[in-house]
Backbone as a chain_set.jsonl record, in Angstrom:
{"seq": "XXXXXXXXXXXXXXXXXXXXXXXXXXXXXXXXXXXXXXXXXXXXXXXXXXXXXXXXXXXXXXXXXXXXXXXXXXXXXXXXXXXXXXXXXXXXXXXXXXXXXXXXXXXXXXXXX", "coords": {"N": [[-16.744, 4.792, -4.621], [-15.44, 1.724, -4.962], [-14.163, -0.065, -7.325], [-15.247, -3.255, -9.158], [-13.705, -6.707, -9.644], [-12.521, -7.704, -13.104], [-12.849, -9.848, -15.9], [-10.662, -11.05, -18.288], [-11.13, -11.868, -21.825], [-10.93, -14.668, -24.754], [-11.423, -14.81, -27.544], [-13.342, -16.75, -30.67], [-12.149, -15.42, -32.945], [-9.729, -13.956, -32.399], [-9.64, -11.628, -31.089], [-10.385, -9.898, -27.866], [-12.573, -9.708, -25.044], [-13.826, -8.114, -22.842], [-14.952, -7.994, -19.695], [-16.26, -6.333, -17.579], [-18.03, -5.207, -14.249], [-20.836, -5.095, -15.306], [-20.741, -4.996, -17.596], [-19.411, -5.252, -21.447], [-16.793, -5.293, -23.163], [-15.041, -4.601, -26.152], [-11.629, -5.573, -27.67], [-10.61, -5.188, -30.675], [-8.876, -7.681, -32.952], [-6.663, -6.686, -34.355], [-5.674, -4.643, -32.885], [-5.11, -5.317, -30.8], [-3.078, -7.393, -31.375], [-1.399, -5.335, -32.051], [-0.712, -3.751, -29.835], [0.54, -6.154, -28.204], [2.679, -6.451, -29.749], [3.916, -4.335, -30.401], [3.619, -2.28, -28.468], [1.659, -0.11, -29.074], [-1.187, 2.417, -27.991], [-4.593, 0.164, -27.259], [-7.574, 0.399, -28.654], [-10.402, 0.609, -26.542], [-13.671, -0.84, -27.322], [-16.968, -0.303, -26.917], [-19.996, -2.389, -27.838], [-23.038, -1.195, -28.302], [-26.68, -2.276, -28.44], [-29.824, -1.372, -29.368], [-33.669, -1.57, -29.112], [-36.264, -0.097, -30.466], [-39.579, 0.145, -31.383], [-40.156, -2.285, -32.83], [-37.705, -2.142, -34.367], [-34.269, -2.494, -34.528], [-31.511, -1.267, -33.618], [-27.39, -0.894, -33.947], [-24.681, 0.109, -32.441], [-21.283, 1.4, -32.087], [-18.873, 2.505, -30.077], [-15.799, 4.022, -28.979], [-14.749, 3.041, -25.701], [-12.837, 3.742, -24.115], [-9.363, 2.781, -23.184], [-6.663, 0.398, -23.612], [-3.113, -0.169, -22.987], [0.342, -0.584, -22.022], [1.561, -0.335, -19.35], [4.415, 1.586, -17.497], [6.581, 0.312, -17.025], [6.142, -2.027, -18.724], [5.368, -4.153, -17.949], [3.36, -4.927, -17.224], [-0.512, -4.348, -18.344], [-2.798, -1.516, -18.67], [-6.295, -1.345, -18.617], [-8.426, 1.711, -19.522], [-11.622, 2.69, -18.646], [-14.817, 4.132, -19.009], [-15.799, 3.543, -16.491], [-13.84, 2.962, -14.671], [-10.093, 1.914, -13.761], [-8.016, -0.636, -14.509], [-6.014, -3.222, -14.305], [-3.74, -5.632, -15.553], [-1.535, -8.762, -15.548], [1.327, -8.294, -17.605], [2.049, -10.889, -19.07], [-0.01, -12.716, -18.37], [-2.186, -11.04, -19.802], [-0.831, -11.486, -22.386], [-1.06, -14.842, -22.634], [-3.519, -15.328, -22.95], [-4.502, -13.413, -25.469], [-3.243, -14.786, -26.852], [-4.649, -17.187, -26.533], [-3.943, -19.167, -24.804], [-4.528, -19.083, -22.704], [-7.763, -19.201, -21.354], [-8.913, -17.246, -20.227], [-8.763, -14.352, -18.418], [-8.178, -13.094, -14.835], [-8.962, -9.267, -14.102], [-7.601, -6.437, -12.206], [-8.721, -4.101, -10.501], [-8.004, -0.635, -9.929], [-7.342, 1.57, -7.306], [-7.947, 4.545, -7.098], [-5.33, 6.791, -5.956], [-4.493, 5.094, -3.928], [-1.807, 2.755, -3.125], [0.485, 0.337, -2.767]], "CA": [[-17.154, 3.467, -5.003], [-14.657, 0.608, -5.537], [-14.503, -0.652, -9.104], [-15.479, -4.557, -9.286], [-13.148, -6.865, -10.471], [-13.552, -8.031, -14.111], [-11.702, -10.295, -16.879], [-10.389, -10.739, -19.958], [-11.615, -13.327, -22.459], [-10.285, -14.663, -25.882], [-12.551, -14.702, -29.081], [-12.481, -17.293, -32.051], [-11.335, -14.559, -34.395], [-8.383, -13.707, -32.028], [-9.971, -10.492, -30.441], [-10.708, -9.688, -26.671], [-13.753, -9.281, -24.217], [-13.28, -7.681, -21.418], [-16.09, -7.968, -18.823], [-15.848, -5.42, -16.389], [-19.205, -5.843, -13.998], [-21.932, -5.486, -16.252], [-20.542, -4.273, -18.921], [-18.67, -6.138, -22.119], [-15.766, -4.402, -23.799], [-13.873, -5.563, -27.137], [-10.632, -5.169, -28.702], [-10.252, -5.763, -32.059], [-7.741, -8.804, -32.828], [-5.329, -6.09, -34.961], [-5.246, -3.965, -31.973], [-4.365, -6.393, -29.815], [-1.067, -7.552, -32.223], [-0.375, -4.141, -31.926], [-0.8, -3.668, -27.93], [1.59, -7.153, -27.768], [4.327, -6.382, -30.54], [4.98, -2.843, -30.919], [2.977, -1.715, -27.557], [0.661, 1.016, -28.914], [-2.431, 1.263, -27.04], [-5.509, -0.283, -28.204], [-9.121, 1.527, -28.342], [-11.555, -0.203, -26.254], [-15.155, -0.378, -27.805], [-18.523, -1.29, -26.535], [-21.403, -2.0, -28.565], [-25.172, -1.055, -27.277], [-28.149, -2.775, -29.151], [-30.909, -0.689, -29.011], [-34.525, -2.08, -29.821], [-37.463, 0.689, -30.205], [-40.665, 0.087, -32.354], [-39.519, -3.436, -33.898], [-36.208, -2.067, -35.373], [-32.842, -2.64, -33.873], [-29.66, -0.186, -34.078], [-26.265, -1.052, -33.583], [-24.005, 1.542, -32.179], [-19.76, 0.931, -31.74], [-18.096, 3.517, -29.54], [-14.64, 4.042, -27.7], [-15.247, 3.71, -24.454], [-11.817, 3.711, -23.438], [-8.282, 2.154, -24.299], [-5.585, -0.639, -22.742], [-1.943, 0.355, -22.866], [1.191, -0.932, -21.684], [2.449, 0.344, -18.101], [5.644, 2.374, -17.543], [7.519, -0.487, -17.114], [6.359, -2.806, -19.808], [5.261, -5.806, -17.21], [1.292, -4.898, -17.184], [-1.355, -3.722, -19.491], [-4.204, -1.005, -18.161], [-7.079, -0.867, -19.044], [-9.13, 2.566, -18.581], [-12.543, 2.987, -19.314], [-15.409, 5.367, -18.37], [-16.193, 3.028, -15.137], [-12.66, 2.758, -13.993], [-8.981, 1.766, -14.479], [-7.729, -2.429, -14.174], [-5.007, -3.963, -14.31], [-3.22, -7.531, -15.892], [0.428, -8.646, -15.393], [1.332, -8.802, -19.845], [2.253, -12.293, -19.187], [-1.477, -13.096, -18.785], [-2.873, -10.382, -21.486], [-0.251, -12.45, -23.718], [-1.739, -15.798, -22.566], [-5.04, -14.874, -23.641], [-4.379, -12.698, -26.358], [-2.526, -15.879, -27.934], [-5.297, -18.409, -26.962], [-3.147, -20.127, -24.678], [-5.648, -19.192, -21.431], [-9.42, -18.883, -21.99], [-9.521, -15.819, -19.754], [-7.353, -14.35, -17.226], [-8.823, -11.884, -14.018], [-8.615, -8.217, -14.137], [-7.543, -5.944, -11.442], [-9.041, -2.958, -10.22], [-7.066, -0.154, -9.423], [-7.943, 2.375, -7.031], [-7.161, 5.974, -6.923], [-4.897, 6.959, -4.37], [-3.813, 3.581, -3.07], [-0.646, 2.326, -3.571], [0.513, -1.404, -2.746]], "C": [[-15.951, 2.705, -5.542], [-14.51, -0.166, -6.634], [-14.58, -2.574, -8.935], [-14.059, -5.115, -9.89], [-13.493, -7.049, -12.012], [-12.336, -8.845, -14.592], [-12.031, -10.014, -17.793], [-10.551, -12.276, -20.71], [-10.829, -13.262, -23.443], [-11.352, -14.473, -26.931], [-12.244, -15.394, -29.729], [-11.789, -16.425, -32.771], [-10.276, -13.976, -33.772], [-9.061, -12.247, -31.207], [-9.904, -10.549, -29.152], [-11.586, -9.226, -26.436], [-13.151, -8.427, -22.991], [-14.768, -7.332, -20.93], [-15.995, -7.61, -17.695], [-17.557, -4.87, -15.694], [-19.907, -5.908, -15.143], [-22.258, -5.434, -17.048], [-19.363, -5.26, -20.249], [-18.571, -5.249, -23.497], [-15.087, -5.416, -25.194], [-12.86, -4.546, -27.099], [-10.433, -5.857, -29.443], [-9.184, -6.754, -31.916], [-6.424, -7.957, -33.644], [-5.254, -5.421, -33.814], [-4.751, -4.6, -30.985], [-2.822, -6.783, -30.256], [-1.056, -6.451, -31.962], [0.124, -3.752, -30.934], [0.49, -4.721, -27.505], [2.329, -6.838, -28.668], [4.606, -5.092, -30.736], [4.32, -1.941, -29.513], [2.371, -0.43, -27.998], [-0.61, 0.426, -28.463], [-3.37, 0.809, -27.962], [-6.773, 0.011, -27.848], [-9.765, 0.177, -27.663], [-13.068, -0.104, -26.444], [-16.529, -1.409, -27.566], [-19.711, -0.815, -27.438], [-22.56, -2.291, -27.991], [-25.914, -1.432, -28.683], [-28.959, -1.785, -28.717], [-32.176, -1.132, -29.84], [-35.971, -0.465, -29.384], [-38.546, 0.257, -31.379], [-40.287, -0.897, -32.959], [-38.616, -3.433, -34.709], [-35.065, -1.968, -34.176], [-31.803, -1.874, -34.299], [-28.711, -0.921, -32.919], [-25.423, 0.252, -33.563], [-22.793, 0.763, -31.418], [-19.498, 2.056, -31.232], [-16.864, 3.098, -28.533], [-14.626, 4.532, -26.862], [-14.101, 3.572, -23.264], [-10.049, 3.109, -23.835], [-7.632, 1.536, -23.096], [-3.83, -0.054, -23.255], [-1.035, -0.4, -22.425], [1.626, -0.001, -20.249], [3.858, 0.803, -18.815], [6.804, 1.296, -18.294], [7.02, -1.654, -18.119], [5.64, -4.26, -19.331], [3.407, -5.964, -16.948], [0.785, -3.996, -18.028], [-2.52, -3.149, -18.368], [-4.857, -0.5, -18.693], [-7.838, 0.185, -18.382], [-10.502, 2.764, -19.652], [-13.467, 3.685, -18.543], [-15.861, 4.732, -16.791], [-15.222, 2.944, -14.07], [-11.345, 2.287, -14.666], [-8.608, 0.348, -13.622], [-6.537, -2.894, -15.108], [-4.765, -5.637, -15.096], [-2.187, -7.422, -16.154], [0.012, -9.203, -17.798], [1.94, -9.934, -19.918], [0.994, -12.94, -19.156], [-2.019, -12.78, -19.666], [-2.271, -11.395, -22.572], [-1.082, -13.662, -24.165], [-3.174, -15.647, -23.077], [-5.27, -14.884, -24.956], [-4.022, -14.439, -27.439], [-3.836, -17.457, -27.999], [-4.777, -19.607, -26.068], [-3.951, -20.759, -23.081], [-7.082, -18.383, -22.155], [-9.658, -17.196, -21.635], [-8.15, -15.96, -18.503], [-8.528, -12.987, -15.835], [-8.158, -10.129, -14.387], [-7.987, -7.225, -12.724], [-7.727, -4.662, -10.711], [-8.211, -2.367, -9.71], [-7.732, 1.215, -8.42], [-7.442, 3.636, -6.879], [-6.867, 6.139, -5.729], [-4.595, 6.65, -3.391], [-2.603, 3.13, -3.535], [-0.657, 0.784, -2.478], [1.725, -1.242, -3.011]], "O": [[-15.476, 3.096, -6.608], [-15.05, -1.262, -6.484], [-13.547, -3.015, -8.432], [-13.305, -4.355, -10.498], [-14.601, -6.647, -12.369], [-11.204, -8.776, -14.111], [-12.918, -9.318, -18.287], [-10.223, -13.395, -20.315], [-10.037, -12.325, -23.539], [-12.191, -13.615, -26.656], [-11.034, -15.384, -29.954], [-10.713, -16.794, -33.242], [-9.629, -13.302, -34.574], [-8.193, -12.068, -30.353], [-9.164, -11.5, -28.898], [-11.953, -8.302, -27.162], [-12.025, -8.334, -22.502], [-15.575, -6.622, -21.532], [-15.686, -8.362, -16.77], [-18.289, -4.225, -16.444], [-19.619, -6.754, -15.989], [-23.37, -5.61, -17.547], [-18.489, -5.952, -19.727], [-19.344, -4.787, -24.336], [-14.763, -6.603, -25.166], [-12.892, -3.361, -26.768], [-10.105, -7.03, -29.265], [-8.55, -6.766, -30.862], [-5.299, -8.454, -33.604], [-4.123, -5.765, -33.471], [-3.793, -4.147, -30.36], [-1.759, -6.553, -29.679], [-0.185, -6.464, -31.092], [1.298, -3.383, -30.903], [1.334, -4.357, -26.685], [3.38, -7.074, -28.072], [5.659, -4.792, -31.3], [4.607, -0.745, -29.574], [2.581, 0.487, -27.204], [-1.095, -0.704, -28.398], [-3.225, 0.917, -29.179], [-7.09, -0.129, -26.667], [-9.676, -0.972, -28.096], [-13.696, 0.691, -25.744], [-16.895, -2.549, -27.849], [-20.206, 0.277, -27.716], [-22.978, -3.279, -27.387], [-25.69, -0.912, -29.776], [-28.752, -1.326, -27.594], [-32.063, -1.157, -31.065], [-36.356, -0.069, -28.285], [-37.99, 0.027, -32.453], [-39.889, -0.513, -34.059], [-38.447, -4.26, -35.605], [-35.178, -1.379, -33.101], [-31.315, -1.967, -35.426], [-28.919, -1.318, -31.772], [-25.443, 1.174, -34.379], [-22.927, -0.098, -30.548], [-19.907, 2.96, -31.96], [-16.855, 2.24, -27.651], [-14.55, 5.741, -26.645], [-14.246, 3.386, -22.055], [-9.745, 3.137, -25.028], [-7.832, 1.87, -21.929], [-3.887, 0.675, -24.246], [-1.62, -1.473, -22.278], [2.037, 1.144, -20.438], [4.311, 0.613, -19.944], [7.476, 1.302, -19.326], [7.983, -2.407, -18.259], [5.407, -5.219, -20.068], [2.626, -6.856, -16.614], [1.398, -3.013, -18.445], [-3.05, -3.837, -17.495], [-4.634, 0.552, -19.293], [-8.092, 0.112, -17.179], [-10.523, 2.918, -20.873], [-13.123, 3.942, -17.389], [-16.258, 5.548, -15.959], [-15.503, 2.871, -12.874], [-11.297, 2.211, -15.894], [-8.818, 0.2, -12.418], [-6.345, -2.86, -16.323], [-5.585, -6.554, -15.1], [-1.655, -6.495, -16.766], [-0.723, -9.79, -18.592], [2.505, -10.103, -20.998], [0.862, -13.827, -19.999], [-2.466, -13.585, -20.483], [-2.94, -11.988, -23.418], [-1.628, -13.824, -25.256], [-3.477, -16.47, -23.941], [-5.875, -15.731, -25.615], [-4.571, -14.891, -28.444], [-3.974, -18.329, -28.856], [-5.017, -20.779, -26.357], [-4.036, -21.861, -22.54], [-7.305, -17.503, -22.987], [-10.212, -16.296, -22.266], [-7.32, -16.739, -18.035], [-9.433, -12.241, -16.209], [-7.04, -9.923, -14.859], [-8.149, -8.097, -11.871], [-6.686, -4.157, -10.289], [-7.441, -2.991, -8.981], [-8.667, 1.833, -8.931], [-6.291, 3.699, -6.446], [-7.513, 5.894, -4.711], [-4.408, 7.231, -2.322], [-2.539, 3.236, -4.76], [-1.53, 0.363, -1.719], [2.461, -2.218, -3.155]]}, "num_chains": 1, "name": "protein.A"}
């Protein structure tokens, strides 16, 4: 199966979405400064609502992390659905607020380009 594309959003409070099909990923806004100025990676965490019997739970888990490539010129994200791509001149743009959202890029195992 081919992984969808997906993007990357901004957040008022400086954070990131990431909407990868049907699913919607954060990163914190400190993990992010950290991902753009010192390149460690940064956890990616999705939260599930759950409603049973008229009570609601919230549940945060890492369901994956974004990184810096070899070379320094793209950020990938991997999470339990797949692994996507963005040149770190867009993540930046984002990240800073400067673009609303940028596309993601699916990567596929075992393809090269």
């Amino acid at each position: 199966m081919t992984p969808e594309p997906g993007t990357l959003a901004c957040t008022a409070a400086g954070g990131l979405i990431v909407h990868i099909e049907a699913e919607r990923y954060r990163i914190a806004p400190e993990d992010v400064k950290s991902l753009v100025f010192s390149g460690r990676p940064a956890p990616v965490v999705r939260e599930r609502v759950r409603r049973a019997n008229g009570t609601v739970t919230g549940e945060v888990a890492i369901e994956g992390h974004a990184a810096l490539n070899p070379a320094g010129r793209a950020v990938v994200i991997r999470t339990r659905e797949g692994v996507w791509i963005i040149p770190f001149a867009s993540f930046q743009r984002v990240a800073r607020g400067e673009a609303a959202s940028a596309p993601l890029f699916p990567l596929v195992p075992g393809v090269t380009g």
